[in-house]
C-alpha positions in Angstrom: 161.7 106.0 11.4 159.2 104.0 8.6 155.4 103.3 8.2 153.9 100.3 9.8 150.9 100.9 8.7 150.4 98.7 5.5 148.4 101.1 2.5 145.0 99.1 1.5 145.1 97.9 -2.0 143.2 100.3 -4.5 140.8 98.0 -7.1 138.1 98.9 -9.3 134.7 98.3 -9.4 135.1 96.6 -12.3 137.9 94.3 -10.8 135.9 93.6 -7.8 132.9 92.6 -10.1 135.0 90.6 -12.5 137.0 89.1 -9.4 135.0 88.6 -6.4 135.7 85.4 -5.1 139.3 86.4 -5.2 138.8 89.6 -3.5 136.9 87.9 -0.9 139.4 85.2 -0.4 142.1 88.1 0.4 140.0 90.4 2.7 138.6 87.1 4.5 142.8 86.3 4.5 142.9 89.5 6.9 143.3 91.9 3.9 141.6 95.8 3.3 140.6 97.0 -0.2 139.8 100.7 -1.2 137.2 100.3 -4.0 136.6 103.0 -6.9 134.7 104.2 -9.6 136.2 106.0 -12.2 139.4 106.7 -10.3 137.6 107.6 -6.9 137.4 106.1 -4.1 133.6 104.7 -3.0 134.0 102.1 -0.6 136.7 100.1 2.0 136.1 96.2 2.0 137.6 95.1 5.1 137.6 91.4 7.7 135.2 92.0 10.2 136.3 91.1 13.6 135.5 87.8 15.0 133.6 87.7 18.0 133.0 84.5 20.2 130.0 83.8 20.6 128.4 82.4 23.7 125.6 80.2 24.0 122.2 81.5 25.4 122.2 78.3 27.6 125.9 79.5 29.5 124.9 82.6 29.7 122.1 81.9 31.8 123.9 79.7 34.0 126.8 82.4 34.3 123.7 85.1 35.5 122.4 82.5 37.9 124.6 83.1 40.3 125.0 86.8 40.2 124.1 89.3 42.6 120.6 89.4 43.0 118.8 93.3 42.4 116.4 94.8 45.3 114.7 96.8 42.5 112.7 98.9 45.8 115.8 100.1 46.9 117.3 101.2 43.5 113.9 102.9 42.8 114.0 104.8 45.8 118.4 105.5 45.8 117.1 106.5 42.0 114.5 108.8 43.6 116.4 110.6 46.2 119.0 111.3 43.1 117.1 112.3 40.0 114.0 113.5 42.2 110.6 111.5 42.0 109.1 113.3 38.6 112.5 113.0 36.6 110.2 110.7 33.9 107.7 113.7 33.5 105.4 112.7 35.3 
């Protein structure tokens, strides 16, 4: 039985100040970083996930053909479930 999990790299403040673009290179490479100040740990630089992102335009076109909402009827289903004055009113 071993580790998988791979231990982030420890650097210093000072390193990361004194080597950024290289630190960046490697966590935008897929690597994480534990960062410290005076020997203790203050911060975890890590890749962000990538989302795709999808245009406003497809989006609408996607929604264009979905179901269409009878807000009436969900008021009133809405009604006969959380009672009529459920907004305090």
């Amino acid at each position: 039985m071993g580790y998988t999990e791979v231990v982030p790299r420890m650097i210093s403040q000072r390193e990361l100040r004194n080597n950024s673009a290289e630190v960046m290179n490697a966590v935008e490479g897929g690597e994480t970083m534990i960062v410290s100040r005076n020997g203790v740990p203050v911060a975890e630089l890590r890749p962000i996930p990538h989302r795709a992102l999808v245009p406003t335009a497809e989006l609408r076109r996607a929604g264009a053909d979905g179901a269409r909402i009878d807000y009436a009827a969900m008021r009133e289903e809405m009604d006969e479930l959380f009672g009529e004055d459920r907004i305090g009113g």
